[in-house]
C-alpha positions, 0 to 999 in steps of 0.5 A: 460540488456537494454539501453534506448537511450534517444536521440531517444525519444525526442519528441519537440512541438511547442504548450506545452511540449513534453513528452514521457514514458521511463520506465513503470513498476508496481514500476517505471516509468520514462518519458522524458519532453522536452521544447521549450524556453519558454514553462513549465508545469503548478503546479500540486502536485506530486503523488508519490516520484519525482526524477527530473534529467535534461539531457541538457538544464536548468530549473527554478523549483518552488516546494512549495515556493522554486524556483531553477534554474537547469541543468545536474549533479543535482537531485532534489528530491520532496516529494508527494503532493508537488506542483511542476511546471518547466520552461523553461526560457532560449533561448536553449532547455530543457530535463529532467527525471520524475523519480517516485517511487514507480508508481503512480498507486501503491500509489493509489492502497495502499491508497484505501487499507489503506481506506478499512482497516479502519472501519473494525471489529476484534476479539481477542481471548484468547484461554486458555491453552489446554488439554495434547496432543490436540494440534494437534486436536485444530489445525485441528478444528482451520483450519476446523472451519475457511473454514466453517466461511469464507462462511460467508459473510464479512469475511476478515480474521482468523490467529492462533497465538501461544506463543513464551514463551515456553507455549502452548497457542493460540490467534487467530484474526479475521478480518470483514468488519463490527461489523454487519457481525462479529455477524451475524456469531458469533450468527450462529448455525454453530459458536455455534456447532464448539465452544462447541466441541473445549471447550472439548479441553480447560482448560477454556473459549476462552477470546474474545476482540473486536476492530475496526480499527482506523489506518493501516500501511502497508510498500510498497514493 
């Protein structure tokens, strides 16, 4: 366990707010504020989910439109983007917690993800139903073929999937940065040699389908 005390990490200046970092971990961060009679801190928006906490004094919040004033016993809870500015309006001194979760530089490190995500290109494919006892070869040519295709350039991405309806079929998904990389390994010797020896294990053709993405979510942990 460890105690933080919170006394010790008062930091007053004369010109501006006094601040110092509390907690600074990968999904946390939490900084004390302390202002003078008089001083604030200018209209920023919030870069993550804000939690305001006032350890002693009293402040005048102003989030978007909505001003309140506030003092210890009371948590004001900001959503990101919002425009937010605190200040010190009374003749006593003021401290509080900036509490963000998840860290600001999580939200950013999501955000350039989901950028990334969006525009790449994806296979589906269909496998049809395999040969009795080639499940254990198709698997091992799914696992083989995939390394050799990974050395191809913009590859993300290739996952086997197999039904949960009591049947032996396969689907698989292939992620690429771009429709131009995806068909440059499509149309590659290697592609065409590793298909024709899979057929061997099938009853029919594989049924690709092709997308592209539009929108990704992908909850933070």
């Amino acid at each position: 366990m460890e105690r933080i005390n919170l006394k010790e990490k008062e930091v007053f200046k004369k010109e501006g707010r006094g601040m110092v970092n509390v907690v600074d971990e990968p999904y946390l961060l939490i900084n004390q504020v302390c202002l003078e009679p008089g001083q604030n801190v200018p209209e920023h928006q919030a870069n993550s989910n804000v939690t305001l906490q006032v350890v002693y004094g009293e402040g005048t919040f102003l989030i978007d439109k909505e001003r309140v004033k506030a003092g210890p016993g009371n948590l004001l809870r900001i959503t990101p983007q919002s425009f937010m500015s605190i200040r010190n309006e009374s003749t006593e001194r003021m401290v509080f917690l900036v509490i963000k979760t998840p860290h600001p530089d999580a939200v950013q490190k999501a955000s350039r993800e989901h950028k990334n995500m969006e525009g790449r290109f994806v296979n589906l494919i269909n496998f049809p139903a395999l040969k009795p006892g080639k499940d254990r070869e198709f698997r091992e040519w799914f696992r083989h073929s995939s390394e050799i295709f990974s050395g191809h350039q913009g590859f993300i991405s290739r996952t086997l999937l197999k039904s949960t309806e009591g049947t032996d079929r396969y689907a698989a998904i292939v992620e690429h940065e771009s429709k131009e990389t995806f068909m440059a390994m499509h149309l590659s010797d290697e592609r065409q040699m590793l298909f024709s020896k899979v057929e061997t294990l099938m009853d029919g053709m594989p049924e690709p389908r092709f997308y592209e993405v539009a929108a990704s979510y992908r909850k933070q942990p």
